[in-house]
KEGU-837851 format. One record per atom (N, C-alpha, C): residue number from 1; residue in one letter; atom name; x, y, z. Coordinates in nm, 4 decimals. Example, Ala and Ser with C-alpha at 12.3 -4.5 7.8 and 13.67 -1.06 7.14 Angstrom:
<lumkes>
{lumke 1 A N {1.3190 -0.5690 0.7800}}
{lumke 1 A CA {1.2300 -0.4500 0.7800}}
{lumke 1 A C {1.3200 -0.3300 0.7800}}
{lumke 2 S N {1.2850 -0.2250 0.7080}}
{lumke 2 S CA {1.3670 -0.1060 0.7140}}
{lumke 2 S C {1.2900 0.0030 0.7870}}
</lumkes>
This chain:
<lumkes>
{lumke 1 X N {4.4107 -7.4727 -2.0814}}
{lumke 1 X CA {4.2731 -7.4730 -2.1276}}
{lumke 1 X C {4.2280 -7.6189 -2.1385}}
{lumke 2 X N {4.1262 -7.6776 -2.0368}}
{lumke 2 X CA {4.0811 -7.7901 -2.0564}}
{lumke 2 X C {3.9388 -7.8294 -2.0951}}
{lumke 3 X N {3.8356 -7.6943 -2.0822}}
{lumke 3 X CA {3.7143 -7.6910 -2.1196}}
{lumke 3 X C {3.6880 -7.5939 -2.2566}}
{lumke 4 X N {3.5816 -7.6615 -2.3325}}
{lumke 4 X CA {3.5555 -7.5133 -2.4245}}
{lumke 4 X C {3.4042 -7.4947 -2.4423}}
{lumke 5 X N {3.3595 -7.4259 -2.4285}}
{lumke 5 X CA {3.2051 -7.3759 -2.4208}}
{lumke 5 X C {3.1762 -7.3359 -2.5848}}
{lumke 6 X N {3.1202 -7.4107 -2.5915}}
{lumke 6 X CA {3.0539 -7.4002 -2.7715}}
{lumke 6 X C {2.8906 -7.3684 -2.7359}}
{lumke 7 X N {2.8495 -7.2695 -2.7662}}
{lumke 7 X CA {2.7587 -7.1929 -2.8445}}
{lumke 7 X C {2.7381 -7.1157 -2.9419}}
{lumke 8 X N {2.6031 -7.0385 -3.0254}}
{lumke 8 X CA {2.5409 -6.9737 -3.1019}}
{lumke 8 X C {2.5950 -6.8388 -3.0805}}
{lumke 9 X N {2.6100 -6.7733 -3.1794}}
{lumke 9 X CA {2.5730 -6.6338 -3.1385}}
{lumke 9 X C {2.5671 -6.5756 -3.3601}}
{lumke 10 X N {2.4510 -6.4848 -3.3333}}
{lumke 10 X CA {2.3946 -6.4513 -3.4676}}
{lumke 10 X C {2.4114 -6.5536 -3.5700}}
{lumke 11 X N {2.3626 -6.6865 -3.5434}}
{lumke 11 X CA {2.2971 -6.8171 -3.6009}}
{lumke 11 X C {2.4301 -6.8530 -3.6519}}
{lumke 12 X N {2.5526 -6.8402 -3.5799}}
{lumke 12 X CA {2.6588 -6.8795 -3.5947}}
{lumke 12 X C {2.7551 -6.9613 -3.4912}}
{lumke 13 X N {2.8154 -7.1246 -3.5225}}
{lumke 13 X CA {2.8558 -7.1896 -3.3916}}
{lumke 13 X C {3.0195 -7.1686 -3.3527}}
{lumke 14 X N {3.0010 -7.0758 -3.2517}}
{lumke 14 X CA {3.1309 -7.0401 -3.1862}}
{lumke 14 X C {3.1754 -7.1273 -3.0646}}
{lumke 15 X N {3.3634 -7.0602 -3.0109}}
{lumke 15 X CA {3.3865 -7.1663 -2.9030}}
{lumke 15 X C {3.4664 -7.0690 -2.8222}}
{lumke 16 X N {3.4966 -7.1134 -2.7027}}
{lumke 16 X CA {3.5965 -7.0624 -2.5936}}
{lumke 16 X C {3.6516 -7.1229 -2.4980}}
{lumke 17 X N {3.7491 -7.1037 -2.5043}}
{lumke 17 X CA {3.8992 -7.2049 -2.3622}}
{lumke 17 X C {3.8482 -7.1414 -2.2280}}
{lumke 18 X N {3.8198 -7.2314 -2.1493}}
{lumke 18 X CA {3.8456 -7.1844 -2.0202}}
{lumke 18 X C {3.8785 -7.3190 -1.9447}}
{lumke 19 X N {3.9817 -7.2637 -1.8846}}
{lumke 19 X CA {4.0450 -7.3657 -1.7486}}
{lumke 19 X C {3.9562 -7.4579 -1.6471}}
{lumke 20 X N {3.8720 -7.4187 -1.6090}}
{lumke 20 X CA {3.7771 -7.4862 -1.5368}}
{lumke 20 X C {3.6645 -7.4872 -1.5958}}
{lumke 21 X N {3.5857 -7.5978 -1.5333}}
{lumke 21 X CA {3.4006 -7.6281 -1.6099}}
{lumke 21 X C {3.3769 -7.5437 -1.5214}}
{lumke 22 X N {3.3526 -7.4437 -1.3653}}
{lumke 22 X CA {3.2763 -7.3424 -1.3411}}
{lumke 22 X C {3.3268 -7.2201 -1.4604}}
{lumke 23 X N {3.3745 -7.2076 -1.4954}}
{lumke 23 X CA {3.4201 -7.0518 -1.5544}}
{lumke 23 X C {3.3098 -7.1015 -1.7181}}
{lumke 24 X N {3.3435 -7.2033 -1.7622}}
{lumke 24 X CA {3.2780 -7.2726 -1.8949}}
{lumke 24 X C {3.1225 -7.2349 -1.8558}}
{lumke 25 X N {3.0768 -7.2719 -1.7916}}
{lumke 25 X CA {2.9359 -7.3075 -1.7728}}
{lumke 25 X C {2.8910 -7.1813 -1.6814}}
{lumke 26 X N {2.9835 -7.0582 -1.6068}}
{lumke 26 X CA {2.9217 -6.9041 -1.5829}}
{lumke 26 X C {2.9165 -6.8591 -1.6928}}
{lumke 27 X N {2.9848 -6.8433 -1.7934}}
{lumke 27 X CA {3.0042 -6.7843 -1.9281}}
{lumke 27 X C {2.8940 -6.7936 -2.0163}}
{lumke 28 X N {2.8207 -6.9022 -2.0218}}
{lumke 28 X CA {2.7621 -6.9705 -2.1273}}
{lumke 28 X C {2.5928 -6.9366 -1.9899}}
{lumke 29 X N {2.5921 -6.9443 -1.9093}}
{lumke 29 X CA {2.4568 -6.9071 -1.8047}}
{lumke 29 X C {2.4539 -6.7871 -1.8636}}
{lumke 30 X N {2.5209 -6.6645 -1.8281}}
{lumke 30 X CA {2.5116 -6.5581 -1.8544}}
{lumke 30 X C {2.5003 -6.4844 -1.9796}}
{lumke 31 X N {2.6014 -6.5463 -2.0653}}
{lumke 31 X CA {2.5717 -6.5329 -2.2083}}
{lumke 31 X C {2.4102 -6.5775 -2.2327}}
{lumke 32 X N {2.3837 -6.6445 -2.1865}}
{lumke 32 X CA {2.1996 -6.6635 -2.2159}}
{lumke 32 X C {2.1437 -6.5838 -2.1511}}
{lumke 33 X N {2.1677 -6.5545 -2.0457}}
{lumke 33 X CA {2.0505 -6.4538 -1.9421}}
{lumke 33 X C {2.0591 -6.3142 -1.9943}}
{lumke 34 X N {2.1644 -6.2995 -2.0493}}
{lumke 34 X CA {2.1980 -6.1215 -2.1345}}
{lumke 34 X C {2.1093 -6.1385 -2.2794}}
{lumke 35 X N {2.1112 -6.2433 -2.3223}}
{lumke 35 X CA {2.0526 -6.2708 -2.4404}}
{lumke 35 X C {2.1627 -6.1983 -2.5422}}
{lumke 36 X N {2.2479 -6.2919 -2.5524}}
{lumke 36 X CA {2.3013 -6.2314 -2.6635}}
{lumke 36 X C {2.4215 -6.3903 -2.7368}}
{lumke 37 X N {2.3553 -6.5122 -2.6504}}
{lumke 37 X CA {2.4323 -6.6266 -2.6638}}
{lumke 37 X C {2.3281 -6.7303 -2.6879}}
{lumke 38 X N {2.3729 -6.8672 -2.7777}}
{lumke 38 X CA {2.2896 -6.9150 -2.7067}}
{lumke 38 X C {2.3205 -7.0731 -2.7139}}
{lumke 39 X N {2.3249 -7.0987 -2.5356}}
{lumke 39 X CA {2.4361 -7.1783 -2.5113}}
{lumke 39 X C {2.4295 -7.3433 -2.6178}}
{lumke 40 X N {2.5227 -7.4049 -2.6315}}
{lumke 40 X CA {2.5292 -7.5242 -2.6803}}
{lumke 40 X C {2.5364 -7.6443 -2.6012}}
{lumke 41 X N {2.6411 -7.5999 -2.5346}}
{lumke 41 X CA {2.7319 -7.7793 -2.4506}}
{lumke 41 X C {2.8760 -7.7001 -2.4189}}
{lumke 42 X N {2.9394 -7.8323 -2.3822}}
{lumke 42 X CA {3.0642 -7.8016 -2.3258}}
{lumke 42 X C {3.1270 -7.9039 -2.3496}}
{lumke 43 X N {3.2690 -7.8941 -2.4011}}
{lumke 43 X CA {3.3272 -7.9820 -2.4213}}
{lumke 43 X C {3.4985 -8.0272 -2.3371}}
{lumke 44 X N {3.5079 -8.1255 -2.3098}}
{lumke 44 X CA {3.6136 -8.1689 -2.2322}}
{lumke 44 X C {3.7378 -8.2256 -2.2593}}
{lumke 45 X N {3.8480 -8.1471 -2.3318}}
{lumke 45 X CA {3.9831 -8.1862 -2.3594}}
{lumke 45 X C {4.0303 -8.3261 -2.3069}}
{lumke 46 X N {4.0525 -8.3494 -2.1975}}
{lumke 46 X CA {4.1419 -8.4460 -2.1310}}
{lumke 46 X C {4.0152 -8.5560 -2.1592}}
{lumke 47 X N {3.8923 -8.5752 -2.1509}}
{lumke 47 X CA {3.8088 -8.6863 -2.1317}}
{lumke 47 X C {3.7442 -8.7280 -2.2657}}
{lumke 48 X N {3.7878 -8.6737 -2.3590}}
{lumke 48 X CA {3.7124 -8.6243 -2.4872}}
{lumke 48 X C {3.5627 -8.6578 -2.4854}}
{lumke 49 X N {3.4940 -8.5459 -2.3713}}
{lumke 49 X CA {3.3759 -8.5550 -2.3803}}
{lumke 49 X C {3.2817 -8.4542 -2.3472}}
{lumke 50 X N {3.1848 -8.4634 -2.4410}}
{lumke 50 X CA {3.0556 -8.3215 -2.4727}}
{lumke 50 X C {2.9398 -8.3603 -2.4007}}
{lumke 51 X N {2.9060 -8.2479 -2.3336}}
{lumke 51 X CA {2.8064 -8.2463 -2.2599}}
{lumke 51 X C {2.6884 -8.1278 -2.3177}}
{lumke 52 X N {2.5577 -8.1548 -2.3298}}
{lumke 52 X CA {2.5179 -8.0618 -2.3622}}
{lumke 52 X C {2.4383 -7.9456 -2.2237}}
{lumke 53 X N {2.4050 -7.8336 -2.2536}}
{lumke 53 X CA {2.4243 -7.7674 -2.1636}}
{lumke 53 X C {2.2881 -7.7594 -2.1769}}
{lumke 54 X N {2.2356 -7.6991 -2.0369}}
{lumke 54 X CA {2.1046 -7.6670 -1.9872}}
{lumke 54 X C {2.0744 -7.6004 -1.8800}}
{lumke 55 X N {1.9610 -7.5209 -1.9182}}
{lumke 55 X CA {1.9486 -7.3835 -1.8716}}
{lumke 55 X C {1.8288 -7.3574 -1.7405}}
{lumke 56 X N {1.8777 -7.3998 -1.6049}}
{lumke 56 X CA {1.7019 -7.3969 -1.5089}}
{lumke 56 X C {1.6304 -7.5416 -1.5840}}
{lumke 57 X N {1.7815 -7.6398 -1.5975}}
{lumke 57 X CA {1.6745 -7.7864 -1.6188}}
{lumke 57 X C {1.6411 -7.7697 -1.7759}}
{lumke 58 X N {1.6248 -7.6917 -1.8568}}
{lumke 58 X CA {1.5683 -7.7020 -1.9706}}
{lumke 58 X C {1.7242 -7.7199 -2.0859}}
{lumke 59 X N {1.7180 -7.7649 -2.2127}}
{lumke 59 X CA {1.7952 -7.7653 -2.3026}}
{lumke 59 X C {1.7800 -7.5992 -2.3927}}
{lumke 60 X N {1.8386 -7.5573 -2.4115}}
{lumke 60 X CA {1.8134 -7.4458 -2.4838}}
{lumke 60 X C {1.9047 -7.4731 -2.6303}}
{lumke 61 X N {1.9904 -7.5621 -2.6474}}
{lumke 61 X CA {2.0521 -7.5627 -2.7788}}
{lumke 61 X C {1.9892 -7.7063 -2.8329}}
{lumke 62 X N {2.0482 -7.6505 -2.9746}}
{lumke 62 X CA {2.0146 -7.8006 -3.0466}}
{lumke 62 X C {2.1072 -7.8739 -3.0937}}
{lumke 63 X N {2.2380 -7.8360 -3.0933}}
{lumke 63 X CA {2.3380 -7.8816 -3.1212}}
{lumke 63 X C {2.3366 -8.0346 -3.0391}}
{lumke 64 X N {2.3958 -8.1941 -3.1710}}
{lumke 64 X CA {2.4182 -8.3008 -3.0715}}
{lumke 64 X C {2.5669 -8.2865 -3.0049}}
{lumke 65 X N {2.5713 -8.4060 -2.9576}}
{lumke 65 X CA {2.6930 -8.4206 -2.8818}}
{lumke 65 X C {2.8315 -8.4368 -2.9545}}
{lumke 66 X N {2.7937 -8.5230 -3.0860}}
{lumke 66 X CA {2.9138 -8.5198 -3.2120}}
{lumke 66 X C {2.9449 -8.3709 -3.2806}}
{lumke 67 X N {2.8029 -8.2481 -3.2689}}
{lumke 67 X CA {2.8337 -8.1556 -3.2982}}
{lumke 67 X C {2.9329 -8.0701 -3.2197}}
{lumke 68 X N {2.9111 -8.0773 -3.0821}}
{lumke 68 X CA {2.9523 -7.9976 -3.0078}}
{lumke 68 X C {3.1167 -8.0629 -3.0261}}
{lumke 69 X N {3.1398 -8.1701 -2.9852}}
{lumke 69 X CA {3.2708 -8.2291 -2.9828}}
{lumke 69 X C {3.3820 -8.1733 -3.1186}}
{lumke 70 X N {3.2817 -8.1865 -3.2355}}
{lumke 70 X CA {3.3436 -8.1289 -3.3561}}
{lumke 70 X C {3.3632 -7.9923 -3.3646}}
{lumke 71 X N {3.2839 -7.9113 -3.3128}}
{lumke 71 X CA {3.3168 -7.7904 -3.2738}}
{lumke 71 X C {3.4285 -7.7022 -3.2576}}
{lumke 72 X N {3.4301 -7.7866 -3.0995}}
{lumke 72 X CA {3.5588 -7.7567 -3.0039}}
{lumke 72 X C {3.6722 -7.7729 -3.0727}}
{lumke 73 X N {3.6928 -7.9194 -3.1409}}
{lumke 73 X CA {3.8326 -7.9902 -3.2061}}
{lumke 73 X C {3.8599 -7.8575 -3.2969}}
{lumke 74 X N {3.7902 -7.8294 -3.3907}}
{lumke 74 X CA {3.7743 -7.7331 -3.4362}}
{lumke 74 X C {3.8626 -7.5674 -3.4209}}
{lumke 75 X N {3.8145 -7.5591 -3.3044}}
{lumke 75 X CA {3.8502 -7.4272 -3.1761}}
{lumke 75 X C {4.0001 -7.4944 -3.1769}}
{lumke 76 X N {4.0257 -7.6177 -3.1002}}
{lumke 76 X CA {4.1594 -7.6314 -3.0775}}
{lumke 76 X C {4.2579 -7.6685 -3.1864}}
{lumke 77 X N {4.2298 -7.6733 -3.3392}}
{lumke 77 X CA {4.3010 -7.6782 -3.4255}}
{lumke 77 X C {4.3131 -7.5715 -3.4650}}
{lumke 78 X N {4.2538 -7.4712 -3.4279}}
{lumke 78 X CA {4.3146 -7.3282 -3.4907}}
{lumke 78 X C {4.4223 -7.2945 -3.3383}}
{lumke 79 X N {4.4442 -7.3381 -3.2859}}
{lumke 79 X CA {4.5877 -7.2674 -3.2048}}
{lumke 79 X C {4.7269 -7.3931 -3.2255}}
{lumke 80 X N {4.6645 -7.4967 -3.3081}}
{lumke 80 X CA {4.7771 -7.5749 -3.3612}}
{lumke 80 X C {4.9197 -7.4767 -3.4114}}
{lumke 81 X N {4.9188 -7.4313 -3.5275}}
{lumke 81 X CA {5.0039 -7.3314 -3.6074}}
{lumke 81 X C {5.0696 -7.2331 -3.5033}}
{lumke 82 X N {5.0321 -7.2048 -3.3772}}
{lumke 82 X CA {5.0605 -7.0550 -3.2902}}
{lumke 82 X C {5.1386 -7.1147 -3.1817}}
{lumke 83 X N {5.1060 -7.3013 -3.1557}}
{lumke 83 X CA {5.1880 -7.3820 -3.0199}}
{lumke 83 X C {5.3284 -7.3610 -3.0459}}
{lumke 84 X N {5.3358 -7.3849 -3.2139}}
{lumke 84 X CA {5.5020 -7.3434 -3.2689}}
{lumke 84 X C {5.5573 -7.2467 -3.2642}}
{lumke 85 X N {5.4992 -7.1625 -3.2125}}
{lumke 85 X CA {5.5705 -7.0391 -3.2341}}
{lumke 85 X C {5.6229 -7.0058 -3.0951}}
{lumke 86 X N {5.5475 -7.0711 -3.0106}}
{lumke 86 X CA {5.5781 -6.9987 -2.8858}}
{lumke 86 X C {5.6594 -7.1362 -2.7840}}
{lumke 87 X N {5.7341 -7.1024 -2.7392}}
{lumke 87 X CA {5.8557 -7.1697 -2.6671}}
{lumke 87 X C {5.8490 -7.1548 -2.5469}}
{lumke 88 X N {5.8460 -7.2454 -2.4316}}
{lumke 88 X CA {5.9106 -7.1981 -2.3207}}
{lumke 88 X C {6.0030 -7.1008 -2.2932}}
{lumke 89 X N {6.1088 -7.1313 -2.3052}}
{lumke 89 X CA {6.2059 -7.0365 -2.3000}}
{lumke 89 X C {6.1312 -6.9081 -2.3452}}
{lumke 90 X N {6.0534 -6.8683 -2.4623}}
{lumke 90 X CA {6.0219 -6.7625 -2.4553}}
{lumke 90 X C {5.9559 -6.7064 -2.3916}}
{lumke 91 X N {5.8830 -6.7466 -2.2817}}
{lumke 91 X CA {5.8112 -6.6902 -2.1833}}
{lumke 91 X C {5.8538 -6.6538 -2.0585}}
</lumkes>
């Protein structure tokens, strides 16, 4: 997981891992076009860097760029506690 797509959903700021920025940024298009998301930015593990997202050229979130970044860190400190548990070997 090197991308995480931080947006809204019921005036609440959520996040999600995905491997590539196309899969990040279909997720977060569509989640807006269904209306049931509403996108933020995207944030970038390896580069530590937030981009905010935009929709047909327009911004649709309001989240800044320190938000979005804090977000994500966020997202990836809750699978801190679960890296220990799981082993190579166990897979």
């Amino acid at each position: 997981m090197r991308f995480i797509a931080v947006f809204k959903q019921h005036q609440m700021a959520c996040s999600l891992g995905f491997d590539s920025l196309v899969d990040a940024l279909d997720f977060l298009f569509w989640g807006y076009e269904d209306h049931e998301l509403m996108p933020q930015g995207v944030y970038d593990l390896f580069t530590d860097k937030a981009t905010v997202y935009d929709h047909a050229g327009q911004f649709v979130g309001g989240l800044s760029l320190e938000a979005i970044r804090t977000i994500a860190k966020e997202y990836l400190n809750t699978f801190k506690p679960l890296a220990n548990l799981i082993r190579l070997s166990d897979v």
